[in-house]
C-alpha positions in Angstrom: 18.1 -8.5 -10.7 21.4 -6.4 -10.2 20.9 -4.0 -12.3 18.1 -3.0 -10.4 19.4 -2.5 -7.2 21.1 1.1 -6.7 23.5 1.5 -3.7 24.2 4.9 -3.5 27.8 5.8 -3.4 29.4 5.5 -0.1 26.4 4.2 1.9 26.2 2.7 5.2 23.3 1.7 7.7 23.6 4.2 10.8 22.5 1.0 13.0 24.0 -2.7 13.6 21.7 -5.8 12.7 20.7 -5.7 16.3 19.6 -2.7 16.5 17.8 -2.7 13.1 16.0 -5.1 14.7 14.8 -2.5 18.2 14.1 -0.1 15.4 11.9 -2.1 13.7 10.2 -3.2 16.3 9.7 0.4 17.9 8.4 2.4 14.6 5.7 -1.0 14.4 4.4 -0.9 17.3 4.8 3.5 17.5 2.8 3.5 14.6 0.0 0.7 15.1 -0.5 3.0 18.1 -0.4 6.2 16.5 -2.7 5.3 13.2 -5.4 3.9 15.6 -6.0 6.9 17.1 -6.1 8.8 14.2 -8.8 6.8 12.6 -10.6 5.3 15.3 -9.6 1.3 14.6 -9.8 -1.5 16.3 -6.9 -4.5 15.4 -8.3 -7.8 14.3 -6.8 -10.4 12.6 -6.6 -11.3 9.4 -6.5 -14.6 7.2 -3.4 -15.7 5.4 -5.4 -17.9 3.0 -8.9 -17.2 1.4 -11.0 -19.5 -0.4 -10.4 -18.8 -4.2 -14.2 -19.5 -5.5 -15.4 -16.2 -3.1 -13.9 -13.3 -4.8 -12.5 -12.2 -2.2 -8.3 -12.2 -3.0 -7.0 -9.1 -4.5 -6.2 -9.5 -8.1 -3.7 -5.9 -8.5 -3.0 -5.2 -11.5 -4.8 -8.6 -13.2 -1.3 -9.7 -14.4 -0.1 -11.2 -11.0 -0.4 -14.8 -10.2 -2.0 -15.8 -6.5 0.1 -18.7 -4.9 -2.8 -20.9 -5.0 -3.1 -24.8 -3.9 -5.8 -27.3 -3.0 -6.8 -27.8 0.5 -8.2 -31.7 0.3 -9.7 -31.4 4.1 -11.9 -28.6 2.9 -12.5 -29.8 -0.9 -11.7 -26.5 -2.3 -8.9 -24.2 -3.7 -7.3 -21.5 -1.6 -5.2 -18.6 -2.3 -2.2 -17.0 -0.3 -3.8 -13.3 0.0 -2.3 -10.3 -2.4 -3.7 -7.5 -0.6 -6.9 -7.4 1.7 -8.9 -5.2 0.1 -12.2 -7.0 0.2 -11.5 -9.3 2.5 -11.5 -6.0 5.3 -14.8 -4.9 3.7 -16.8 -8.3 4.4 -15.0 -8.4 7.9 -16.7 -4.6 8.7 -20.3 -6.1 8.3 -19.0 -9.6 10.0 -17.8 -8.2 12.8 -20.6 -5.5 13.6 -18.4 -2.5 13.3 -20.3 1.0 13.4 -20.4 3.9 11.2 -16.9 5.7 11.5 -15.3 3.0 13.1 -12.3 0.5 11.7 -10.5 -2.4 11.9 -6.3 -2.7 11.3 -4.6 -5.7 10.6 -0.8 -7.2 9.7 -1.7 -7.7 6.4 1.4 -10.7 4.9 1.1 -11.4 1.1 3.6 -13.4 -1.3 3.6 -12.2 -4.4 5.4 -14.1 -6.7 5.7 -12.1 -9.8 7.1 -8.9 -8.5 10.1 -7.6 -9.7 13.2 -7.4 -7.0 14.8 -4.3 -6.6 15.4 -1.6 -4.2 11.9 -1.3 -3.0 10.2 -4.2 -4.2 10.0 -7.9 -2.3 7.7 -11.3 -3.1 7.1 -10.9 0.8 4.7 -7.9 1.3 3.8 -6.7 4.9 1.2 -3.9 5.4 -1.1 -2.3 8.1 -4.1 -3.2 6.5 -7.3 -0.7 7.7 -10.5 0.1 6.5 -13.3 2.3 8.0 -17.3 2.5 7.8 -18.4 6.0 6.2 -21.8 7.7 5.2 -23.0 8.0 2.2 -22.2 11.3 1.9 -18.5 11.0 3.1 -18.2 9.6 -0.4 -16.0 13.3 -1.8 -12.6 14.2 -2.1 -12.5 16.3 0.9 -13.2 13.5 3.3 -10.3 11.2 1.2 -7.7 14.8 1.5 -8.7 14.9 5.4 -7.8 11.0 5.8 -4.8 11.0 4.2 -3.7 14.1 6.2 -4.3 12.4 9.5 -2.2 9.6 8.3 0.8 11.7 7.7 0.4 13.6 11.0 0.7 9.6 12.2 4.1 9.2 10.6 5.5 12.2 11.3 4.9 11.8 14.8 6.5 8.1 14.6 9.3 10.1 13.1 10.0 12.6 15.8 9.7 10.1 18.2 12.0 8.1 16.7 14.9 10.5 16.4 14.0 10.8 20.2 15.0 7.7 21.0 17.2 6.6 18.5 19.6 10.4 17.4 21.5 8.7 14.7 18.3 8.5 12.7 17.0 12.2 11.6 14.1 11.3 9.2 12.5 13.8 7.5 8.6 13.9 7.0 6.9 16.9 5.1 3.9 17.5 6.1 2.7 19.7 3.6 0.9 17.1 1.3 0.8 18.4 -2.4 -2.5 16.8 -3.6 -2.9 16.5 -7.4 -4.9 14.2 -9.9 -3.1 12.4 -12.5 -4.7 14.0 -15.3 -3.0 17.3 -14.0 0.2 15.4 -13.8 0.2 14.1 -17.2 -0.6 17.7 -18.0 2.2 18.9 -16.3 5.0 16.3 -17.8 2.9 14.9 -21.1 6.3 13.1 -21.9 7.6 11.8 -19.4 6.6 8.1 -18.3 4.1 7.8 -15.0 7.6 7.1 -12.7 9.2 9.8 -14.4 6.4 12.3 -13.5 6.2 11.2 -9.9 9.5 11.6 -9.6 9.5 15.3 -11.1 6.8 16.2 -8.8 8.4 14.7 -5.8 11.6 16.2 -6.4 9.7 19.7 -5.4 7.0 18.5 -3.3 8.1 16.4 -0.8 5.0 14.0 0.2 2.6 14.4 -2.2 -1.1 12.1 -2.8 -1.6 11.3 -6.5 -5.3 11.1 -6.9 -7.5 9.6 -9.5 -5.5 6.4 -10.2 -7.2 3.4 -12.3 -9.2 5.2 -15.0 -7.5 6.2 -18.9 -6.3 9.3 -19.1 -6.6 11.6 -22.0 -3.2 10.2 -23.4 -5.6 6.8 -23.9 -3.3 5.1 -20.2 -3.8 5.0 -16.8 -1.8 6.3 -14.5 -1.4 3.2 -13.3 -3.4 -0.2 -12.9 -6.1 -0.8 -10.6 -8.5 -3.3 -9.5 -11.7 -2.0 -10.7 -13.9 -4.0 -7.8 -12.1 -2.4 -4.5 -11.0 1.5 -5.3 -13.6 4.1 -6.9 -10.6 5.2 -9.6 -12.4 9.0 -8.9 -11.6 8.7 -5.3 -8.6 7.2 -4.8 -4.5 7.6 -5.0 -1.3 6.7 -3.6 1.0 8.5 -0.9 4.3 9.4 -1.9 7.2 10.3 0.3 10.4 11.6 -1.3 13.5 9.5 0.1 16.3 11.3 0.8 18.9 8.1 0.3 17.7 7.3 -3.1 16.6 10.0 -4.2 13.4 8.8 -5.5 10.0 8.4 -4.5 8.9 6.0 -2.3 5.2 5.0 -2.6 4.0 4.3 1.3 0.7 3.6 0.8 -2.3 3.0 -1.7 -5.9 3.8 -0.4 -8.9 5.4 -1.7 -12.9 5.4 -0.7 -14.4 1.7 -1.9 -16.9 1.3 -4.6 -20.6 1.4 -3.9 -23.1 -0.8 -6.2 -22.9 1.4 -9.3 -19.3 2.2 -9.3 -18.7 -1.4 -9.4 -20.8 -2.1 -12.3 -19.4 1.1 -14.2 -15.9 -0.1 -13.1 -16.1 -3.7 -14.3 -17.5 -3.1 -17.6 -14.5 -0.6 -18.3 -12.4 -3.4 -16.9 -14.2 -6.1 -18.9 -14.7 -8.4 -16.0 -18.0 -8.1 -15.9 -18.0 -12.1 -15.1 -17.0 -11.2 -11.4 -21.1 -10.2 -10.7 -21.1 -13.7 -10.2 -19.0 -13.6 -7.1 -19.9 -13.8 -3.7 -17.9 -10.8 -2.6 -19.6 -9.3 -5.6 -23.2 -10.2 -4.9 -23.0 -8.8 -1.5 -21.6 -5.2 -3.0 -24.2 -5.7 -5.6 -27.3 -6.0 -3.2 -25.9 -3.5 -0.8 -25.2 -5.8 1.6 -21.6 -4.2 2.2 -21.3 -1.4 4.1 -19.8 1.7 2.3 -16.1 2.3 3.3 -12.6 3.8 3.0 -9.5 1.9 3.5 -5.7 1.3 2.0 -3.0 -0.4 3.1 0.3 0.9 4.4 3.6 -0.7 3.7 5.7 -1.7 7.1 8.9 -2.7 5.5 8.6 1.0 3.1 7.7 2.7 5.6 10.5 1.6 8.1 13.4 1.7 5.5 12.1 5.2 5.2 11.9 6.6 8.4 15.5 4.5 9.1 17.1 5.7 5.6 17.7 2.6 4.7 18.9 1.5 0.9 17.5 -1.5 0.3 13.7 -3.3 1.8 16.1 -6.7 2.7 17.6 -4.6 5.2 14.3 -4.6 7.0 12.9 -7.7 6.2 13.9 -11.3 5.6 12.7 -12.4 1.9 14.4 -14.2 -0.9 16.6 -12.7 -3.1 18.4 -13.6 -6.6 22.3 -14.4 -5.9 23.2 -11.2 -8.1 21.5 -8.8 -5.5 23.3 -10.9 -2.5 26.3 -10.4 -4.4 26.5 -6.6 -4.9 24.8 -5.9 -1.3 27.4 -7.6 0.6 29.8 -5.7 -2.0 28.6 -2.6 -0.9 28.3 -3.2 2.8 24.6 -3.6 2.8 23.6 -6.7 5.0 20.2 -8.3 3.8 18.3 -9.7 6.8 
């Protein structure tokens, strides 16, 4: 709603609607490039729709609904995806993919119960990627060397972007602070999960927040997680602090996947122990999944951020309530 959406005083976008649109299209295509490299993946594609008896949409938080209808040709229920979480994992053994090797994907979700605001959209669009590892890849030094490579990916985006396009000076630190969320709670034991982020952002820059899923020793989570993708000990979320709203901006969520035991330690703390029955489920059960590592990466966040934009419509076309219309075009801000 209004309220939510923050236009900082005086604001305007450096670029035109037309070139928006070049910029767009450049830090895409700058970045598929550069994240392949980095991780050694290969681009598939990827299903809109999944079949919603397999197990294999992403269910977030628990809370959200899918967008789910009957397809009467095939006789079963579909879902629109959420996130491709499992769906990537299944695809690794599909598709014959070796030890150290991934896949990336455009990964476009609708999901229907998200709150609008400043950084938020029903329409979600993210490089999906996930990569075969060893058993013993399975430690937090492998995770910390990951998500280094993928900030060396942005920040080269980023300087090649000011290259071509000198209105736009983003700045990427590369210096990642890494830190559990028990050590955050420490740090801020009154302030609200947002609040703390934002505390630690304010100082550190980019910064990985490891360890998200599991209660704390407050009795919360840091934050909610699906306990069948994410081991909650090895995972997190990239922060970037954004210089136009001053406020973090969360680029990515990724973490190393759960083998056969940390699924069934996972969905008993969850209480969903019912999932065993799934077919995505079964699979992980009888190690028939390979192990992995894999997030997804937000296009629309990551280009508002490297263009310092104030609002996610100005980089993609999604539906908005008539008070946010209202007070963007009040404040100059044109919504694609």
């Amino acid at each position: 709603m209004a309220e939510k959406v923050y236009i900082p005083e005086g604001y305007r976008s450096p670029l035109d609607v037309y070139e928006t649109q070049r910029v767009i299209d450049f830090i895409k295509h700058a970045f598929q490039r550069e994240l392949s490299v980095a991780l050694n993946l290969k681009r598939v594609s990827a299903p809109l729709v999944v079949l919603s008896d397999l197990g294999l949409n992403d269910d977030l938080s628990g809370a959200e609904r899918p967008v789910r209808f009957d397809v009467p040709a095939v006789g079963r229920d579909s879902e629109v995806v959420q996130s491709l979480a499992k769906w990537k994992r299944y695809a690794l053994k599909k598709y014959d993919f070796s030890c150290h090797e991934g896949l990336l994907t455009d990964m476009n979700a609708i999901r229907r119960d998200e709150a609008l605001d400043n950084l938020h959209s029903i329409y979600v669009d993210q490089w999906d990627w996930e990569m075969i590892i060893l058993k013993e890849d399975r430690r937090e030094a492998f995770l910390r060397d990951t998500v280094e490579r993928i900030v060396s990916a942005i920040s080269r985006v980023g300087e090649e972007l000011h290259w071509r396009f000198p209105k736009l000076t983003p700045r990427v630190e590369r210096d990642i602070c890494f830190i559990t969320s028990q050590d955050l709670e420490d740090m801020y034991p009154d302030l609200t999960p947002d609040q703390r982020e934002a505390e630690l952002l304010r100082e550190h820059h980019t910064a990985f927040i490891m360890q998200i899923g599991g209660a704390l020793r407050s009795g919360a989570p840091h934050g909610t997680r699906s306990p069948d993708y994410d081991d909650w000990s090895l995972n997190g979320d990239l922060l970037f602090w954004d210089e136009t709203l001053c406020c973090p901006i969360e680029i990515s969520s990724m973490g190393i996947r759960v083998d056969s035991e940390t699924l069934l330690k996972q969905l008993a703390l969850a209480h969903c122990e019912d999932r065993k029955k799934l077919y995505f489920h079964r699979l992980l059960l009888e190690d028939k999944l390979p192990l992995t590592i894999g997030g997804g990466i937000g296009q629309s966040r990551l280009c508002m951020f490297l263009m310092g934009s104030a609002h996610i419509g100005e980089v993609q076309a999604a539906v908005w309530d008539e008070e946010t219309v209202e007070e963007c075009a009040r404040k100059g801000v044109v919504l694609l």
